[in-house]
C-alpha positions in Angstrom: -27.7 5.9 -108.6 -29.9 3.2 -108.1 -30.2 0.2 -105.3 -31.5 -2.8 -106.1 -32.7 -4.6 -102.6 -33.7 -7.7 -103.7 -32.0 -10.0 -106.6 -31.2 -13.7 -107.2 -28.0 -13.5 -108.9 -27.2 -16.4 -107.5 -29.6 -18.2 -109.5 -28.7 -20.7 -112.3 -30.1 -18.2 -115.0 -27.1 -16.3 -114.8 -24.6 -19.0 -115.1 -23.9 -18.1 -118.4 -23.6 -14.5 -118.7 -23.3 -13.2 -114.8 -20.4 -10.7 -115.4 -22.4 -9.4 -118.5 -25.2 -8.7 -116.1 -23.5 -6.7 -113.6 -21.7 -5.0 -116.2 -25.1 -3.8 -117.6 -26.1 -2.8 -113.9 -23.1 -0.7 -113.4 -23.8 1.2 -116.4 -27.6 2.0 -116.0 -26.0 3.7 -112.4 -26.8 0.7 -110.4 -24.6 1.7 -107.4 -25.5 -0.9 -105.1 -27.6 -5.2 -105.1 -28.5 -7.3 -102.3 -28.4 -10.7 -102.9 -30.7 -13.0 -101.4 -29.8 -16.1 -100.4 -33.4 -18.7 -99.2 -31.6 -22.3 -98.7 -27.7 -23.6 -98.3 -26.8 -23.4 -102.1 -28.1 -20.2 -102.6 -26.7 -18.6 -99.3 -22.9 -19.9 -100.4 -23.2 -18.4 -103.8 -24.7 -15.1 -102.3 -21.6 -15.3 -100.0 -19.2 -15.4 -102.8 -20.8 -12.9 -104.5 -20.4 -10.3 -102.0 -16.6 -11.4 -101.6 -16.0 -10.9 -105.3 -17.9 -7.6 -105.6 -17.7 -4.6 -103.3 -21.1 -3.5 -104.4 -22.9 -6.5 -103.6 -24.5 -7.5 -100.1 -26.2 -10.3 -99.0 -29.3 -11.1 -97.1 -29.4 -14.4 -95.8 -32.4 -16.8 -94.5 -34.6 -19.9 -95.2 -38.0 -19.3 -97.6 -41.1 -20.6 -96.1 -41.5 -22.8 -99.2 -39.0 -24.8 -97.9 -39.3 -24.5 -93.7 -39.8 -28.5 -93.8 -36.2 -28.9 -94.6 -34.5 -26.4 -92.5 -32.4 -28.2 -89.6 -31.3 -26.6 -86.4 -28.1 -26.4 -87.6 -29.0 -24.5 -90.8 -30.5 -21.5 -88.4 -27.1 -22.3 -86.1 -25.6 -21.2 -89.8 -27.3 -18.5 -90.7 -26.7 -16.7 -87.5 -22.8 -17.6 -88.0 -23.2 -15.6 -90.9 -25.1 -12.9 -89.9 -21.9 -11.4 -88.3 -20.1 -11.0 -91.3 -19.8 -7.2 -92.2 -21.4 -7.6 -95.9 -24.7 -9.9 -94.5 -27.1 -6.5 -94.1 -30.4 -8.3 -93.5 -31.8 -11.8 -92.4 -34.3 -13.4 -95.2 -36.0 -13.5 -97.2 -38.5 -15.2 -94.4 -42.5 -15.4 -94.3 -45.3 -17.2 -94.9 -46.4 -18.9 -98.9 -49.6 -20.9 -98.8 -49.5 -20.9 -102.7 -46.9 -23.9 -102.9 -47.8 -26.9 -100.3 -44.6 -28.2 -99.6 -44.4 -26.9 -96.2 -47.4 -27.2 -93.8 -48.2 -24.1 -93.0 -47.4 -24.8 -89.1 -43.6 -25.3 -90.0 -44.0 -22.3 -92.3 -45.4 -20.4 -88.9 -43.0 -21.9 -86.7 -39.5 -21.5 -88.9 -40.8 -17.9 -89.2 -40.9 -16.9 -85.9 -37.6 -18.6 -85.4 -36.2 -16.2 -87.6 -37.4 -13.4 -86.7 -36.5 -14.2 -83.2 -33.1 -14.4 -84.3 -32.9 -11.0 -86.1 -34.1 -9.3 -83.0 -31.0 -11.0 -81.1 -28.0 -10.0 -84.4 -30.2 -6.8 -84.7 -30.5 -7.0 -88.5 -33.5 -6.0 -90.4 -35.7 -9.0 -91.8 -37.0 -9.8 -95.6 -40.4 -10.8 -95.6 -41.9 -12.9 -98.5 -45.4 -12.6 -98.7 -47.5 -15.2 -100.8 -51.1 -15.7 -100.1 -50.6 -15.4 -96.6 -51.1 -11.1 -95.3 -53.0 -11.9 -92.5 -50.9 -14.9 -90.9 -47.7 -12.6 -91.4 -49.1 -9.1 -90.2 -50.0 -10.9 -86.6 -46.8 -13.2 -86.0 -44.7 -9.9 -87.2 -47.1 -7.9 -84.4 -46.4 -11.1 -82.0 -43.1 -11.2 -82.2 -42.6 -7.7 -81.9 -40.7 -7.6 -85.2 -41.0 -4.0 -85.5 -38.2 -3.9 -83.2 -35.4 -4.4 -86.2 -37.8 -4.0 -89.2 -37.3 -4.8 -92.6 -38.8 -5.1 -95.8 -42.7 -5.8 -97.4 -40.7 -7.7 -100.6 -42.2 -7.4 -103.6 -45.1 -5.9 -102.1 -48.5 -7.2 -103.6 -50.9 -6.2 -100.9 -53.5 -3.0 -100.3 -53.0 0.5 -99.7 -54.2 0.1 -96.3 -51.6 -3.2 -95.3 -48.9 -1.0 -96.9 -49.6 1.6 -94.2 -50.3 -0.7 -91.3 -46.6 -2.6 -92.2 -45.0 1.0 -92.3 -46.4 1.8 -88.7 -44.5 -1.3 -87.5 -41.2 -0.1 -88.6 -41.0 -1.6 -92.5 -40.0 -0.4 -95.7 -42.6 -1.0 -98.7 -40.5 -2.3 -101.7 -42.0 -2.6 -104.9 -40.7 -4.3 -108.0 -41.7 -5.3 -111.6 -45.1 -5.7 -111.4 -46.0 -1.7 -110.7 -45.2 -1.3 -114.0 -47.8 -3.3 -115.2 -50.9 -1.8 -116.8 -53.2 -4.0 -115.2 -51.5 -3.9 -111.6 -53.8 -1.7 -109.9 -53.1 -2.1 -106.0 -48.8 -1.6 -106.9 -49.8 1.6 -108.7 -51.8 3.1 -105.8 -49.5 1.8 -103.2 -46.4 3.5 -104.9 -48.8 6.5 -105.1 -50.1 6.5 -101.4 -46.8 5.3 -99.4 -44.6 8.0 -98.8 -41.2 8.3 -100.6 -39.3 7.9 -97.7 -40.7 4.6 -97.1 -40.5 3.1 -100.1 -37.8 1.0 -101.6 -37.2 -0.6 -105.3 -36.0 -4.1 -106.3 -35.8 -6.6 -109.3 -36.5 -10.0 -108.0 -34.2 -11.1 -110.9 -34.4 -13.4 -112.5 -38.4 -13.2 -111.7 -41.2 -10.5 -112.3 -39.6 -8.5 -115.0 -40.8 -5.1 -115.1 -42.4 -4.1 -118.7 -42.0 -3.2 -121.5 -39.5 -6.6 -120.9 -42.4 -8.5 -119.0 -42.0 -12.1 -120.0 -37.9 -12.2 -120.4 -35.1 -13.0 -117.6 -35.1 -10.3 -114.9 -32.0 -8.2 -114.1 -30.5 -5.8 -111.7 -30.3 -2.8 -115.0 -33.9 -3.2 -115.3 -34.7 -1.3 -111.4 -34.7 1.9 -113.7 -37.5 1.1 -114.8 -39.4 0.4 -111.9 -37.6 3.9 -110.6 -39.5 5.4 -113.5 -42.8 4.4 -113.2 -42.7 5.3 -109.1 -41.9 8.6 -110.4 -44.2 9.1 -113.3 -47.0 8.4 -110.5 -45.7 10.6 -107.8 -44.8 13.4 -110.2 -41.6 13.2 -109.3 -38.3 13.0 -111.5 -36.3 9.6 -111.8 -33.5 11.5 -109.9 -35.4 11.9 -106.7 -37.0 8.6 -106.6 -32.7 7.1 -107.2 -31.7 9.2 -104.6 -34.6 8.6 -101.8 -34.6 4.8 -102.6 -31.1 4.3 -102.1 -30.7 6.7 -98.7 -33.9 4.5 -97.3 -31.9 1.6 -98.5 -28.5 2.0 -97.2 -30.5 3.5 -93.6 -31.8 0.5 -93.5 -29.0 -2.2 -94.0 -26.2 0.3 -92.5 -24.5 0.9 -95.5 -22.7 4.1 -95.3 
């Protein structure tokens, strides 16, 4: 059984064909999907999502992208919802200098708000990571974030960031792109990191994993990053399901 930890299902690619979507997860032994909600229209439809399905859970929080627009009230919101039994995680939060909507001192400050507020509903916190490993390894060390701990999404950084995130208390999750055959740094990280800390993930409808590369991500196609973790640890598929998922549902107290 696999776990996918991170997936936009709530995105408008799948208004056509959602229930074909999860109907393909469930039988490529997708067992359990956290949906991640980033603004108010995506955190409602990542609510309802987890009310329709018992296999979906939602992580809820505010992407740096768009930290100019969060209010007060929105983070009032999101910690409303954290209390509800299916919201396992807060996020996905962090730092993206790549897009230049959001200064990156709102970026900064909405960040440490949130992380702030996981430490007081003790959930575990999503990070998003764009451009920006430095700025996020010292407010996470500032903030004491280790305290809950979370997830490296999508992990894109070094070996040696990898390790340094672990020793604060996070989970390296790797999607799509370590099965490219030109992503070097996935490849060793998923080679170096040890099982136990690693997690697997989709980022649907984004970063689909090869042979697929190119096409609309989906929760089916974790297998395949599954796979490719395994074929460089020399390990079977079976032992990379299992591990993932126990790290997973250790993490977001799923029993």
């Amino acid at each position: 059984m696999f776990f996918d930890t991170h997936a936009h299902l709530n995105a408008e690619q799948y208004n056509e064909d959602l229930q074909e979507v999860i109907d393909r997860a469930l039988s490529e032994g997708i067992s359990n999907i956290v949906v991640v909600g980033f603004d108010r229209p995506t955190i409602e439809k990542a609510m309802e999502l987890t009310e329709k399905y018992d296999f979906i859970y939602a992580s809820v929080g505010w992407h740096p992208v768009d930290a100019i627009d969060m209010t007060e009230d929105d983070l009032q919101w999101i910690e409303e919802l954290s209390g509800h039994p299916k919201v396992v995680a807060l996020g996905e939060m962090g730092l993206d200098y790549y897009w230049d909507k959001s200064p990156k001192e709102i970026q900064k400050e909405v960040f440490r708000k949130q992380i702030r507020l996981a430490k007081k509903v003790r959930l575990p916190i999503v990070i998003h990571n764009r451009d920006a490993t430095a700025d996020i390894v010292e407010i996470l060390k500032e903030e004491g974030a280790g305290e809950v701990g979370g997830i490296m999404h999508c992990f894109s950084g070094s070996p040696e960031i990898a390790n340094e995130c672990v020793d604060m208390n996070f989970y390296i999750s790797l999607g799509g792109p370590v099965t490219f055959k030109n992503a070097k740094k996935p490849k060793e990280v998923a080679d170096v990191i040890p099982l136990e800390k690693l997690l697997i993930e989709t980022d649907c409808p984004y970063l689909t994993p090869h042979p697929f590369r190119g096409k609309r991500n989906e929760p089916s196609y974790v297998k395949l990053v599954a796979e490719q973790i395994a074929e460089i640890k020399g390990l079977s598929v079976e032992e990379v399901a299992q591990a993932t998922t126990e790290n997973a549902k250790k993490l977001f107290g799923i029993n």
